[in-house]
Phi, psi and omega in degrees: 000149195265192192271332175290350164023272187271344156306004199243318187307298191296310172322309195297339200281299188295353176266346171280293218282313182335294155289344160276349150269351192267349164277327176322293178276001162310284156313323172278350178264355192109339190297110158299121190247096179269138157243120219215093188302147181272000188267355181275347194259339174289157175325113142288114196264000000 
């Protein structure tokens, strides 16, 4: 188990909540919001 545990559980949590507000306020500005992982757009080899 690693030793960071739960520091990594809250970053990850608090970067979801972070980015669904920063999509939130986009949309509400008018904005179309696509999300797009860099690992689905590279080459598959």
């Amino acid at each position: 188990m690693h030793q960071n545990k739960l520091f990594w559980l809250a970053k990850f949590d608090a970067n979801v909540k972070r980015d669904k507000n920063a999509e939130k306020a986009l949309i509400e500005t008018g904005w179309k919001v696509i999300v797009e992982w860099g690992c689905e757009t590279q080459k598959r080899y």
